[in-house]
N, C-alpha and C positions, 0 to 999 in steps of 0.2 A: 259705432258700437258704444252703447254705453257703459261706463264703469263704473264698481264702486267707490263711491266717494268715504274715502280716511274718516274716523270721529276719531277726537281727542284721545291719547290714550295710547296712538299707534304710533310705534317706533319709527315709520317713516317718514312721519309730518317732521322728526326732526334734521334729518341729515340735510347739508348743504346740497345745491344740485351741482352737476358737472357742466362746464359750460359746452355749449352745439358749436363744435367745427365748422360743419357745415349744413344744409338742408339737404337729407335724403327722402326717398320713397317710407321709410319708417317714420319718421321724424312727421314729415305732411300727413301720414295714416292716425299718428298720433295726434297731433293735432285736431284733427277732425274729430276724434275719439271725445278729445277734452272740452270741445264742442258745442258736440250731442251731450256729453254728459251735463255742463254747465248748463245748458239750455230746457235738459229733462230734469233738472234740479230748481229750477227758475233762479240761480243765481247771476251774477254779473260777473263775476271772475273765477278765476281754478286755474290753482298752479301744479305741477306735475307732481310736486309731495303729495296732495291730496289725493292721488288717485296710484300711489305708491313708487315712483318715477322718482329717483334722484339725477333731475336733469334742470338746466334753467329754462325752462318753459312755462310762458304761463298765456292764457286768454282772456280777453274783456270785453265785453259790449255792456253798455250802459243806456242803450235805447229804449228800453223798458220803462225806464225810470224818470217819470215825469216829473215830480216833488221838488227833487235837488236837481240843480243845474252843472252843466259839466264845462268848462272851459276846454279850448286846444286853438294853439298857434303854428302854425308852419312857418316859420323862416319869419319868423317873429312876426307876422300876420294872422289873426284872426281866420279861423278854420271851421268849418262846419263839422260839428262832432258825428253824428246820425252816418256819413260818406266817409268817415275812418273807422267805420265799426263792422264786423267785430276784429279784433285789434289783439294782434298774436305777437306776443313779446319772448326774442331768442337773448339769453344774454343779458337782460335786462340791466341797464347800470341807471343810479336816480341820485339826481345833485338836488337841496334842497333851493327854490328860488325865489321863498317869499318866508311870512312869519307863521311861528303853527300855533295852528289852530286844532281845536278839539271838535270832533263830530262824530254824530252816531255810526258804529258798524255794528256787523254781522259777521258771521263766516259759516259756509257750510260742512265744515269740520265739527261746528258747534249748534246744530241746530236749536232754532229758540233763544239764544245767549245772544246778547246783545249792551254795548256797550260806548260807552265817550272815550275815541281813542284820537291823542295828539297827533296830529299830521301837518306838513310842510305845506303851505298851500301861496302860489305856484311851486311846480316843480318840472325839473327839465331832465329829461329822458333822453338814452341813447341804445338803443340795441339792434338787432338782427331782424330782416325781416325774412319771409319765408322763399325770397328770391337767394336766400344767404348775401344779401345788401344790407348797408349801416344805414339807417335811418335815423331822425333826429326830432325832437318835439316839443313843447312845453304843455303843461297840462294844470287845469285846476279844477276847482270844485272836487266833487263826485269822482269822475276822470282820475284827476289828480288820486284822490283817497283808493279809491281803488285801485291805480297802478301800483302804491305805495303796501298795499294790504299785499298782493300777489307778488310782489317782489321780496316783502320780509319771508313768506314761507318757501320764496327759493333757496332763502338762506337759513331754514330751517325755524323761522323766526314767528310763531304765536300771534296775535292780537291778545290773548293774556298777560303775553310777558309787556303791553302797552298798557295794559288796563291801571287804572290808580290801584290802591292796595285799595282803599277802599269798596271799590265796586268788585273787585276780587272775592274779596272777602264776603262779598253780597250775595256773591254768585258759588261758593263756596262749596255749598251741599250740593247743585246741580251737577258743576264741574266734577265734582267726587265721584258723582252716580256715574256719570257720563264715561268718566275713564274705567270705572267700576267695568262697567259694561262691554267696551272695548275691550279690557284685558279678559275680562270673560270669555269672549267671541274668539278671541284670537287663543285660549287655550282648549276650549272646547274641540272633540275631534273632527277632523274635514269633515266630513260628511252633515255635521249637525250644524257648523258652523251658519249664522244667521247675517242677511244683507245687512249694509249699514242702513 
């Protein structure tokens, strides 16, 4: 099923999520939910805030994306990224394992906004996977950047609050509209209330 995806503005992109016990029948239906949505959205990541879930779940695939290149190591071996996608992160924990670097993102909380955000590159990865097993990884590029983007809004955490002030400030009137609009939708009554 598809869901609606959060725009800025909404009170749920902030909370932390709670971490997954274990993998249930909910949990998998969820999943899949986040998906289809992610995939009917054409992006590469969506974490459970976006789609109002304060939970540590997020998903990835980065197969689309020819341009930038993605790194992954398994057991500190060189990995084929394309055969671990798409890529369902429970619990998600990220130790930084290289120097950062600034590159472009996106998010689809933010449609159109677009920005130079500092990120870890490599970085090493530890979470759940959907067997409720620890799994372990190193990840760069692309990979890297996107597990890092999905993992800060598990923690309630923006790619605005990364942006320099500068580009902030750039982006200033858009962001305004955008929440503008959000808060609108979300007072409006149910019945009128409009997709994101």
């Amino acid at each position: 099923m598809v869901l609606e995806i959060l725009h800025y503005g909404h009170p749920a992109l902030r909370p932390r999520g709670a971490p997954v016990p274990a993998v249930s029948p909910e949990i998998r239906a969820f999943v899949a939910d986040l998906l289809e949505t992610m995939y009917d959205a054409h992006g590469i990541g969506l974490a459970a805030q976006q789609v109002g879930r304060a939970l540590q779940v997020a998903v990835i695939d980065v197969r689309g994306v020819k341009d930038r290149p993605s790194q992954l190591w398994l057991d500190g071996a060189p990995a084929d990224v394309p055969s671990f996608m798409p890529l369902v992160l429970l619990n998600p924990v990220i130790t930084p394992a290289g120097e950062t670097v600034a590159g472009p993102e996106g998010c689809l909380s933010f449609p159109e906004l677009y920005a130079d955000i500092p990120r870890a590159d490599p970085i090493e990865v530890r979470a759940m996977n959907l067997d409720s097993q620890p799994f372990a990884f190193r990840a760069g590029g692309l990979l890297g950047r996107a597990i890092q983007h999905e993992a800060d809004h598990l923690n309630g955490i923006l790619f605005i609050d990364r942006m320099s002030k500068v580009r902030r400030d750039e982006l200033r009137e858009e962001l305004d509209q955008l929440q503008a609009g959000t808060k609108a939708a979300l007072a409006a009554p149910q019945g009128k209330r409009r997709a994101g």
